[in-house]
PDB file of N, CA, C and O in Angstrom:
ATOM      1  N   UNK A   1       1.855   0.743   1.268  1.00  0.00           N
ATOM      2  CA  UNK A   1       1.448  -0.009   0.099  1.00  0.00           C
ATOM      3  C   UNK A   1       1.796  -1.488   0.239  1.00  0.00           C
ATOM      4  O   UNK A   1       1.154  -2.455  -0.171  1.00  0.00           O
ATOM      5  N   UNK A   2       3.069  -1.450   0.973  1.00  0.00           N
ATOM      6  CA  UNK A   2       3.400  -3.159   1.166  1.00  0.00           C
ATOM      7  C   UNK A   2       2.736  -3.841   1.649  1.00  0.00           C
ATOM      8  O   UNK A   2       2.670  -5.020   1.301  1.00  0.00           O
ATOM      9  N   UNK A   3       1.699  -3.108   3.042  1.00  0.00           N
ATOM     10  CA  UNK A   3       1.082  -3.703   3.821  1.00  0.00           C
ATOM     11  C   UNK A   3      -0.204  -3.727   3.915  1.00  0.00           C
ATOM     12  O   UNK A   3      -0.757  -4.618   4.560  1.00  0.00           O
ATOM     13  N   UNK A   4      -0.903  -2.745   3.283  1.00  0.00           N
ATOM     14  CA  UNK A   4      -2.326  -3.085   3.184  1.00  0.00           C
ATOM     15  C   UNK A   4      -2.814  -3.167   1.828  1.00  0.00           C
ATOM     16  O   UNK A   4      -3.611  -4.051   1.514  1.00  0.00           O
ATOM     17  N   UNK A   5      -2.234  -1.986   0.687  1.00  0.00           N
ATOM     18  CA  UNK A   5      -2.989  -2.383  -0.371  1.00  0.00           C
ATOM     19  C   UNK A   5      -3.582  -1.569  -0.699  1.00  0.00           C
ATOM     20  O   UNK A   5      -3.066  -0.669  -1.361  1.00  0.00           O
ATOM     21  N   UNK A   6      -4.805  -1.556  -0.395  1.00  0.00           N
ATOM     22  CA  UNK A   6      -6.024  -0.970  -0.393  1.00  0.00           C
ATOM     23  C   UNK A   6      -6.579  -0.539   0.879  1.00  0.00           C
ATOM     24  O   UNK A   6      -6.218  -0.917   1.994  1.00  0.00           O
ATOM     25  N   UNK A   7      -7.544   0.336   0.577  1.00  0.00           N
ATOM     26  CA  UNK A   7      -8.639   0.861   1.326  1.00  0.00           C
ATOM     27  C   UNK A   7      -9.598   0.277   2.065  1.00  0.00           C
ATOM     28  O   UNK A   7     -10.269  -0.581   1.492  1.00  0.00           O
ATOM     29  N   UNK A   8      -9.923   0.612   3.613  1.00  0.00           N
ATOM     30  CA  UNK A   8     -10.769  -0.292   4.191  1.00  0.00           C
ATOM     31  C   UNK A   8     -12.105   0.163   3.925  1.00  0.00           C
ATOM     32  O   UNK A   8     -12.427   1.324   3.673  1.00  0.00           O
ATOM     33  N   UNK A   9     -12.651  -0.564   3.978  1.00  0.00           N
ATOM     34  CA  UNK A   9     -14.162  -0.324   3.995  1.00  0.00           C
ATOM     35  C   UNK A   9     -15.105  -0.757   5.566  1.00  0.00           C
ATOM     36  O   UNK A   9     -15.360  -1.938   5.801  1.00  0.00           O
ATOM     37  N   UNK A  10     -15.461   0.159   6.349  1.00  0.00           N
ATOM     38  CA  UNK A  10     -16.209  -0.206   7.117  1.00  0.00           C
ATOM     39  C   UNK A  10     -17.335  -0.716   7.548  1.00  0.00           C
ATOM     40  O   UNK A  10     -17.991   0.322   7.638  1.00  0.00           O
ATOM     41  N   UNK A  11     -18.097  -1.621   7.908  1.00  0.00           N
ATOM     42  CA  UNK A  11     -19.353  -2.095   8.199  1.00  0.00           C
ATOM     43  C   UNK A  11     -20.393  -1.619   7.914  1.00  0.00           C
ATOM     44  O   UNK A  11     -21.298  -2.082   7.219  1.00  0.00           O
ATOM     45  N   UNK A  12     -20.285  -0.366   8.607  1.00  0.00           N
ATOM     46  CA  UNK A  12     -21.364   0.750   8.897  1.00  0.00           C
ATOM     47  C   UNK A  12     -21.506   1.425   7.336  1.00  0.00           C
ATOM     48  O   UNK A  12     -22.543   2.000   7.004  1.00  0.00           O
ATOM     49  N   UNK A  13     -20.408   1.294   6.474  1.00  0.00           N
ATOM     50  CA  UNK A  13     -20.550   1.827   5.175  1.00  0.00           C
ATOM     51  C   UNK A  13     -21.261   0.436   4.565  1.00  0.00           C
ATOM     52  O   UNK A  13     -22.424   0.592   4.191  1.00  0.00           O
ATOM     53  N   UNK A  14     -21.077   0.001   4.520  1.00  0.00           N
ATOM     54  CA  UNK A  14     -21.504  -1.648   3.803  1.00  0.00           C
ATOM     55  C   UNK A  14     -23.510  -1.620   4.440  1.00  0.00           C
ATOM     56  O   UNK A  14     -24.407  -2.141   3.776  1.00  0.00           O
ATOM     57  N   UNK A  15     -23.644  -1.198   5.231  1.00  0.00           N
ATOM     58  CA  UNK A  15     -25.014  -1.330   5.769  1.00  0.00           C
ATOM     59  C   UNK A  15     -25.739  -0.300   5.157  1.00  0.00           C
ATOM     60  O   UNK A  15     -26.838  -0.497   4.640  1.00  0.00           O
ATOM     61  N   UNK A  16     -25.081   0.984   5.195  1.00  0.00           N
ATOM     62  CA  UNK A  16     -25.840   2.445   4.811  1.00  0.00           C
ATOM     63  C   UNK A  16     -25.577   2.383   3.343  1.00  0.00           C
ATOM     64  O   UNK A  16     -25.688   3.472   2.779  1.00  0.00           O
ATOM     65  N   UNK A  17     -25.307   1.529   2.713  1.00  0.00           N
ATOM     66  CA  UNK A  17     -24.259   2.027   0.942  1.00  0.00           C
ATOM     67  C   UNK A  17     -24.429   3.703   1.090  1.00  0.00           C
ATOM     68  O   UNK A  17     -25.380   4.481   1.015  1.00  0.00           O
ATOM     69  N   UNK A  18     -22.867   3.837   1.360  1.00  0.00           N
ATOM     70  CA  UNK A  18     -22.571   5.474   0.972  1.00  0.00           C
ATOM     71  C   UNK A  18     -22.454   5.591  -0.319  1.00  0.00           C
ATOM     72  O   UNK A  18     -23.231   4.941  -1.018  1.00  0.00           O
ATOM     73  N   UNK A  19     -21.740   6.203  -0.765  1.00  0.00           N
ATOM     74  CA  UNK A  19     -21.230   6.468  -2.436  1.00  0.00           C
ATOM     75  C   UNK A  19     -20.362   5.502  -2.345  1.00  0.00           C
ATOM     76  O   UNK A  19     -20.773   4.459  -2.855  1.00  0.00           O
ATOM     77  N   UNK A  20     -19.326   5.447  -1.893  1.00  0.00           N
ATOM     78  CA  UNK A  20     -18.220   4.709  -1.917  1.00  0.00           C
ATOM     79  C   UNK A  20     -18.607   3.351  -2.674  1.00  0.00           C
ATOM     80  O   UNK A  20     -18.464   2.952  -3.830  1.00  0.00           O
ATOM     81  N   UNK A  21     -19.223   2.763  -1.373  1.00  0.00           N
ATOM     82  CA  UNK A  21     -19.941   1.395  -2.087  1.00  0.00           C
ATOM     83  C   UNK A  21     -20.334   1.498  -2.764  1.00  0.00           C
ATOM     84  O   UNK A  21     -19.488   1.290  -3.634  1.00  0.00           O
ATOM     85  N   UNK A  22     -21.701   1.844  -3.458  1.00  0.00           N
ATOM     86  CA  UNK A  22     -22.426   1.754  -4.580  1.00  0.00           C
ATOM     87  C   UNK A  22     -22.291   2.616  -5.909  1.00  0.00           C
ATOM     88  O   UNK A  22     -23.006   2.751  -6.902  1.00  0.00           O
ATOM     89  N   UNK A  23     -20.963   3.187  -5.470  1.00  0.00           N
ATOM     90  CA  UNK A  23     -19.983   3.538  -6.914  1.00  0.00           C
ATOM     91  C   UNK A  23     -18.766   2.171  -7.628  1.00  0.00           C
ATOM     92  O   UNK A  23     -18.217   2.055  -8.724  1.00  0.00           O
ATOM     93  N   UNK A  24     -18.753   1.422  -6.499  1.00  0.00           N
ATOM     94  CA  UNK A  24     -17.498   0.568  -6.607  1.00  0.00           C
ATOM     95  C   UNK A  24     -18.303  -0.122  -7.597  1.00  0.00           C
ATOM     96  O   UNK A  24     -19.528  -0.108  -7.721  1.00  0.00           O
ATOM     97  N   UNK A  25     -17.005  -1.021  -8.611  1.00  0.00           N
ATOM     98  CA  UNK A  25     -17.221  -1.700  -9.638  1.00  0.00           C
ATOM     99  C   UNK A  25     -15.840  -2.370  -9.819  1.00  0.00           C
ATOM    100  O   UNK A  25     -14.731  -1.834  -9.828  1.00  0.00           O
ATOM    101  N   UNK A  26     -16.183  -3.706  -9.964  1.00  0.00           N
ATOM    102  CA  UNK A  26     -15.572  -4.947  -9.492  1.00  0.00           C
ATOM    103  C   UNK A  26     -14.303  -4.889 -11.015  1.00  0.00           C
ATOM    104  O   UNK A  26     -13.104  -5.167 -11.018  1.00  0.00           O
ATOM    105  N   UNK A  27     -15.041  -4.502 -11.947  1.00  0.00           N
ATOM    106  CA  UNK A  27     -14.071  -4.349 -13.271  1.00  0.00           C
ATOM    107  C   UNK A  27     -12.740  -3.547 -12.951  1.00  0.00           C
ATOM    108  O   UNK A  27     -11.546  -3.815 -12.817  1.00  0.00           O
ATOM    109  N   UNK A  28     -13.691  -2.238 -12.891  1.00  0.00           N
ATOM    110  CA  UNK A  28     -12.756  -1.323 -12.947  1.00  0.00           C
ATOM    111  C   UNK A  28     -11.658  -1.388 -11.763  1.00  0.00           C
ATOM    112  O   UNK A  28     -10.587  -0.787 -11.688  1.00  0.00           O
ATOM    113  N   UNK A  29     -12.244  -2.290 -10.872  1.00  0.00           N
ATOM    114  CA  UNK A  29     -10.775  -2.005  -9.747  1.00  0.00           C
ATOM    115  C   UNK A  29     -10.224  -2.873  -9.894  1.00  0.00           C
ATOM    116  O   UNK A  29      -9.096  -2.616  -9.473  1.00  0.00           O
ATOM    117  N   UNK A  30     -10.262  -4.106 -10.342  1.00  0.00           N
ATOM    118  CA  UNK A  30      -9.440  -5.116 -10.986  1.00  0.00           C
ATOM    119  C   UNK A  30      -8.005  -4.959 -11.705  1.00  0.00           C
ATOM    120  O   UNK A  30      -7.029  -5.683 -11.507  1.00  0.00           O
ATOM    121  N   UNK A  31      -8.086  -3.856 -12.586  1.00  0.00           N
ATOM    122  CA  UNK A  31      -6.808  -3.372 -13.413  1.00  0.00           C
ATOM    123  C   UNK A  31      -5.744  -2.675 -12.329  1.00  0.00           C
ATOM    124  O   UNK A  31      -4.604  -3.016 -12.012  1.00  0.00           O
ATOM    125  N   UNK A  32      -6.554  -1.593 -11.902  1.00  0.00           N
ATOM    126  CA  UNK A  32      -5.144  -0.784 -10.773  1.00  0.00           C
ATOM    127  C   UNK A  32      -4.428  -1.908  -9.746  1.00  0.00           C
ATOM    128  O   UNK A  32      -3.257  -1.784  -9.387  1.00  0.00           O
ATOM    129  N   UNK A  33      -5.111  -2.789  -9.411  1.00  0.00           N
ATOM    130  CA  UNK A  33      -4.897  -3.996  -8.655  1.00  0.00           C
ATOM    131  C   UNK A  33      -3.495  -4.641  -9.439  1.00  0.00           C
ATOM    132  O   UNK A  33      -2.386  -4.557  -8.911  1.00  0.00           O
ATOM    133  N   UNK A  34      -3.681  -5.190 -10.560  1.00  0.00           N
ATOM    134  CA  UNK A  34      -2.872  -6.060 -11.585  1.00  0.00           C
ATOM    135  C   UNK A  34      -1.955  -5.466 -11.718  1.00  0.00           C
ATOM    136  O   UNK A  34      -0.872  -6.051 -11.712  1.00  0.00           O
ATOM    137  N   UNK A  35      -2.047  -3.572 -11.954  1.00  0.00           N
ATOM    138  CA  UNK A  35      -0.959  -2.853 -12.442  1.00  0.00           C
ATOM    139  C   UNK A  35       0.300  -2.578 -11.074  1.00  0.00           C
ATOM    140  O   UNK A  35       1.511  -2.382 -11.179  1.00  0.00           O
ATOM    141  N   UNK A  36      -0.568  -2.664  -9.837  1.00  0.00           N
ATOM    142  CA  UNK A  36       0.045  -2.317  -8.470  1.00  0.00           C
ATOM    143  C   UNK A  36       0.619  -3.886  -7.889  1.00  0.00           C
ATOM    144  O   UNK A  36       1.349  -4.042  -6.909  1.00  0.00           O
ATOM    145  N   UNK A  37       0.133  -4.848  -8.681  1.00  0.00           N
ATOM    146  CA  UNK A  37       1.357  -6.204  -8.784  1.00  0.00           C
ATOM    147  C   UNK A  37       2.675  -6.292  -9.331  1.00  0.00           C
ATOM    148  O   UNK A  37       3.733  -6.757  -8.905  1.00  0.00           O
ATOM    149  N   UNK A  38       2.304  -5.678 -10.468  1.00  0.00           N
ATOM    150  CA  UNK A  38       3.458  -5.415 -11.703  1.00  0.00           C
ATOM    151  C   UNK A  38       4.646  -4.951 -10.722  1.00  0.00           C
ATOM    152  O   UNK A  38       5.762  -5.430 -10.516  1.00  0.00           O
ATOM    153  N   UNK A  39       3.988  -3.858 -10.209  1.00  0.00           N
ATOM    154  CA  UNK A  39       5.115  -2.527 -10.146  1.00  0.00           C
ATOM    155  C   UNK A  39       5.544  -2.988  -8.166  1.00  0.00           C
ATOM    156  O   UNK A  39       6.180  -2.203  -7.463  1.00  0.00           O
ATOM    157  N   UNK A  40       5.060  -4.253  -7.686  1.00  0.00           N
ATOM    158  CA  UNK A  40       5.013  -4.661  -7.171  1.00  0.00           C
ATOM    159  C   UNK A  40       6.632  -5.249  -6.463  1.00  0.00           C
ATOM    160  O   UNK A  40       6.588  -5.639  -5.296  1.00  0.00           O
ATOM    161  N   UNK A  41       7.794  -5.283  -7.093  1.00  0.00           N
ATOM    162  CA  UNK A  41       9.112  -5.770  -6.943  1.00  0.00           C
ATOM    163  C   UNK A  41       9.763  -4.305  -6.662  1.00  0.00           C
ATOM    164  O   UNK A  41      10.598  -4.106  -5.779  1.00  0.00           O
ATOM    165  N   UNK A  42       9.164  -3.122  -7.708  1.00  0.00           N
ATOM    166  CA  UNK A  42      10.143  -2.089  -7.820  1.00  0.00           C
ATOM    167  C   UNK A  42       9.688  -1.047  -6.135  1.00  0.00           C
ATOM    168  O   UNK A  42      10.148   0.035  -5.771  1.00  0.00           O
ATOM    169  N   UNK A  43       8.850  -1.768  -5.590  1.00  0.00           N
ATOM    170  CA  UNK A  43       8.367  -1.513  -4.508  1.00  0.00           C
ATOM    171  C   UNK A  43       8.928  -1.813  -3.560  1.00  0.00           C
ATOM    172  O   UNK A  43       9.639  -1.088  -2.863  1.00  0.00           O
ATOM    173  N   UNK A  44       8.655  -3.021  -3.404  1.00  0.00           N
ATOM    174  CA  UNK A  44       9.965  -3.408  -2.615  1.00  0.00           C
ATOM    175  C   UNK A  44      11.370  -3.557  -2.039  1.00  0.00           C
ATOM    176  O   UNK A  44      11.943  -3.814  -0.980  1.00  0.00           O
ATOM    177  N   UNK A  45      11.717  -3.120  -3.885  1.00  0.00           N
ATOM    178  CA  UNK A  45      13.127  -2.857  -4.299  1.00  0.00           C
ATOM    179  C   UNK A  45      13.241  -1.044  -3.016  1.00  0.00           C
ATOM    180  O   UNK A  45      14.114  -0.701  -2.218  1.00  0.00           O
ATOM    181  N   UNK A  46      12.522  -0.677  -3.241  1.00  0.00           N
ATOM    182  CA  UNK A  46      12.741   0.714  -2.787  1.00  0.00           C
ATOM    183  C   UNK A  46      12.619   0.879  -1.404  1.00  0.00           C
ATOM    184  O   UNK A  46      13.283   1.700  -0.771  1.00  0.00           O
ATOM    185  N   UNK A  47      11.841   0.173  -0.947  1.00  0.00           N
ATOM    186  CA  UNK A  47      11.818   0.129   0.595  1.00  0.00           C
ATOM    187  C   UNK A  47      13.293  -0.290   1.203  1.00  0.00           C
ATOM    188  O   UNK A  47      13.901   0.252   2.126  1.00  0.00           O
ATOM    189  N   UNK A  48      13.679  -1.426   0.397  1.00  0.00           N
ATOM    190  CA  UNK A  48      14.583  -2.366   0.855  1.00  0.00           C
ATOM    191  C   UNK A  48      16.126  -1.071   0.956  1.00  0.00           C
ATOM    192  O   UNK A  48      17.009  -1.010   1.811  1.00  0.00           O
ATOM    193  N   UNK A  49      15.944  -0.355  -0.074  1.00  0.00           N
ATOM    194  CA  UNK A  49      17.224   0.487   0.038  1.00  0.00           C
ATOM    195  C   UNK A  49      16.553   2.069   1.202  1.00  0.00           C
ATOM    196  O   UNK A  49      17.311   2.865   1.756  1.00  0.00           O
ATOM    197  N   UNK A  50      15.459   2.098   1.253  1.00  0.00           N
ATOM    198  CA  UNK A  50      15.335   3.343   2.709  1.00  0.00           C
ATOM    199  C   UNK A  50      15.602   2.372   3.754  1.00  0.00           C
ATOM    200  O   UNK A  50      16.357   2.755   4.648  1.00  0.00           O
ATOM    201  N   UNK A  51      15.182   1.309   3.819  1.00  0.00           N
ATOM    202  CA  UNK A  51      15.476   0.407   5.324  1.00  0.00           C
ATOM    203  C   UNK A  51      16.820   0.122   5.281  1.00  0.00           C
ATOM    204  O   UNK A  51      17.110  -0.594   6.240  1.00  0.00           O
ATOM    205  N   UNK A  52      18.046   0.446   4.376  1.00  0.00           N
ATOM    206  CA  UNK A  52      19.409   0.204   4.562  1.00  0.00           C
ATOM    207  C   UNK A  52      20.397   1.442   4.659  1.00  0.00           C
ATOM    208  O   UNK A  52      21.573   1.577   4.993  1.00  0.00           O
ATOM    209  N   UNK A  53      19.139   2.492   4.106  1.00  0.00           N
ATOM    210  CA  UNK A  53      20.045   3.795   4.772  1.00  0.00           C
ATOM    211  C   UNK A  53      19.470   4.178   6.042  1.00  0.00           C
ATOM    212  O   UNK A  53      20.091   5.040   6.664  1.00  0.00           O
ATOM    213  N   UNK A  54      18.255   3.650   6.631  1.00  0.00           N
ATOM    214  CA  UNK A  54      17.750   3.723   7.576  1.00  0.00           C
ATOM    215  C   UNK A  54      18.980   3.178   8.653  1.00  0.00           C
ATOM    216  O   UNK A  54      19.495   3.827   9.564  1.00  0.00           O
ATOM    217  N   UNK A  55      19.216   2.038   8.317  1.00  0.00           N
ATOM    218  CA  UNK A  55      19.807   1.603   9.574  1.00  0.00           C
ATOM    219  C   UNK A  55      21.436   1.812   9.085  1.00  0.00           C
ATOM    220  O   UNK A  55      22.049   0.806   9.441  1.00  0.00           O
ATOM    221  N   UNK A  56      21.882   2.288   8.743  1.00  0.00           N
ATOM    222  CA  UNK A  56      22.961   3.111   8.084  1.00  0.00           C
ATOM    223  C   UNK A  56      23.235   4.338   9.287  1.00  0.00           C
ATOM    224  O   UNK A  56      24.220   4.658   9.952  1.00  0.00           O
ATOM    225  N   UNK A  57      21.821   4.836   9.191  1.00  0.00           N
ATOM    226  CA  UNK A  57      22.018   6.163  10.051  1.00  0.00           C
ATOM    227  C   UNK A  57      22.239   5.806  11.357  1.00  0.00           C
ATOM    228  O   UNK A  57      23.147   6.298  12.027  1.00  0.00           O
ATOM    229  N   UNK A  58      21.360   4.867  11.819  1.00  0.00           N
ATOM    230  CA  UNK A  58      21.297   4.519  12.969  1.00  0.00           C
ATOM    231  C   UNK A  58      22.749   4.175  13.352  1.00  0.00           C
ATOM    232  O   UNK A  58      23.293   4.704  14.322  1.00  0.00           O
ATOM    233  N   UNK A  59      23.488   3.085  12.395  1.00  0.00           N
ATOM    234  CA  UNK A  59      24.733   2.418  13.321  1.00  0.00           C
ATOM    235  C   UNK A  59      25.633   3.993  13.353  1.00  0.00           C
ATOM    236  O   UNK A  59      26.243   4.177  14.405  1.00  0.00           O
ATOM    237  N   UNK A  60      25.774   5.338  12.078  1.00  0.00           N
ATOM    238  CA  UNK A  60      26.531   6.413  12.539  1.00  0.00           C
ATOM    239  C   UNK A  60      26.345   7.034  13.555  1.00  0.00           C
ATOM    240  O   UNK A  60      27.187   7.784  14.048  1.00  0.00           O
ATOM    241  N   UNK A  61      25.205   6.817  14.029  1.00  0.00           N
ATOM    242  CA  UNK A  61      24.686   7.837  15.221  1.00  0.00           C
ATOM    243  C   UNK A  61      25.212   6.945  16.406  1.00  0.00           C
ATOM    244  O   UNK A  61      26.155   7.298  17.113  1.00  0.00           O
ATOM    245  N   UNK A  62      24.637   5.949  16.543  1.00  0.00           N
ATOM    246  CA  UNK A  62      25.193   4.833  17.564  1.00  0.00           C
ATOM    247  C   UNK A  62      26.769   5.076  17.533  1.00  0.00           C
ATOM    248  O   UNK A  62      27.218   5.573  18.566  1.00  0.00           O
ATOM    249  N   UNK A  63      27.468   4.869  16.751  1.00  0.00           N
ATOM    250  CA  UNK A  63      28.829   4.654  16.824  1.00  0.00           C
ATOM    251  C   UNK A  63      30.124   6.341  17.104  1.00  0.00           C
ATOM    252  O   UNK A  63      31.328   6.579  17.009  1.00  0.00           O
ATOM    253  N   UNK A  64      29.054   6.956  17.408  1.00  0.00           N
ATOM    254  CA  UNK A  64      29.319   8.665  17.451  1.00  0.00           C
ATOM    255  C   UNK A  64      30.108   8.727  18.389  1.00  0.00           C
ATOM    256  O   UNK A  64      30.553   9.817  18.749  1.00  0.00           O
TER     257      UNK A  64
END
């Protein structure tokens, strides 16, 4: 989520409009966007504490 976001859309979909595309609507994806800003810190917040028990584990194992 930190790093992409969203969903890719491929070329080949953009040329053929599958559903995908020509269901999309610029409104409606606007809000989950705004709401996935919001919640956007507590995201981070959470990574930031697996990447510190992450390397937590690592220095016990190292130091074994």
């Amino acid at each position: 989520m930190l790093v992409y976001g969203s969903e890719a859309v491929l070329p080949i979909e953009v040329a053929i409009h599958t559903h995908r595309v020509a269901a999309f609507q610029t409104t409606l994806n606007n809000q989950p966007l705004r709401e996935a800003l919001d919640l956007l810190p507590l995201v981070r917040g959470d990574a930031y504490v697996r990447e510190e028990v992450a390397k937590a584990h690592m220095t016990r194992f190292y130091n074994q």
